[in-house]
Every structure is written in C-alpha cells, then in structure tokens.
C-alpha positions in Angstrom: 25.5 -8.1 -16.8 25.1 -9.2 -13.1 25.4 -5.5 -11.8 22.3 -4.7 -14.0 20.5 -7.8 -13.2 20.9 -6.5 -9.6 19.6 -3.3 -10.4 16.7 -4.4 -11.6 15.8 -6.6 -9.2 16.3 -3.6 -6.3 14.4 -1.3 -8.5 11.7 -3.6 -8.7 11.4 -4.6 -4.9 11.1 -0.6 -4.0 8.7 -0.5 -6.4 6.3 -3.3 -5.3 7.4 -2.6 -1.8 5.6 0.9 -2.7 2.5 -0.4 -4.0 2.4 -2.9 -1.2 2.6 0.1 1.6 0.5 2.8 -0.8 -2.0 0.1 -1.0 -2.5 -0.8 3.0 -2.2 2.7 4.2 -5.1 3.7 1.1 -6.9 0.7 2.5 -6.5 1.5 6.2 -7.7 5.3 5.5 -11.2 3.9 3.7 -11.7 1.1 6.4 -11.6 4.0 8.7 -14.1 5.9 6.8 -16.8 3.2 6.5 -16.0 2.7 10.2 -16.8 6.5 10.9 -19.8 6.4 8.8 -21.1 2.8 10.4 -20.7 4.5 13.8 -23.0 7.5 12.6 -25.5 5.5 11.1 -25.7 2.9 14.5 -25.6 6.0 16.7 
C-alpha cells in the first residue's frame, strides 16, 4: 500500500517536474523570438 503510494507520488513529481522544465525552456525559446523580431522592427 505504502510502496504504491510512493510510486505515485515519484511518478507524479517527474511528471510536473517535466511540464514545469518543457514549459520554461518553450517559454524561453518564444521570448527570444519576439526579442529577435522587436530588434528587427527597432533596427
């Protein structure tokens, strides 16, 4: 009972440790995008 109480709680924290990682690096890569296109449009 415990052992799969574990589990799931392991399983679950890599999984929203995922999303949580997946989600800055997608949000770093379109921050630098609207960067890139804010620097064409000043220059």
């Amino acid at each position: 009972m415990l052992k799969n109480i574990l589990k799931f709680t392991v399983a679950t924290s890599l999984v929203l440790g995922g999303l949580v990682i997946g989600g800055t690096i997608f949000a770093a890569k379109e921050i630098d995008k609207a960067g890139d296109e804010l620097q064409d449009a000043i220059h």
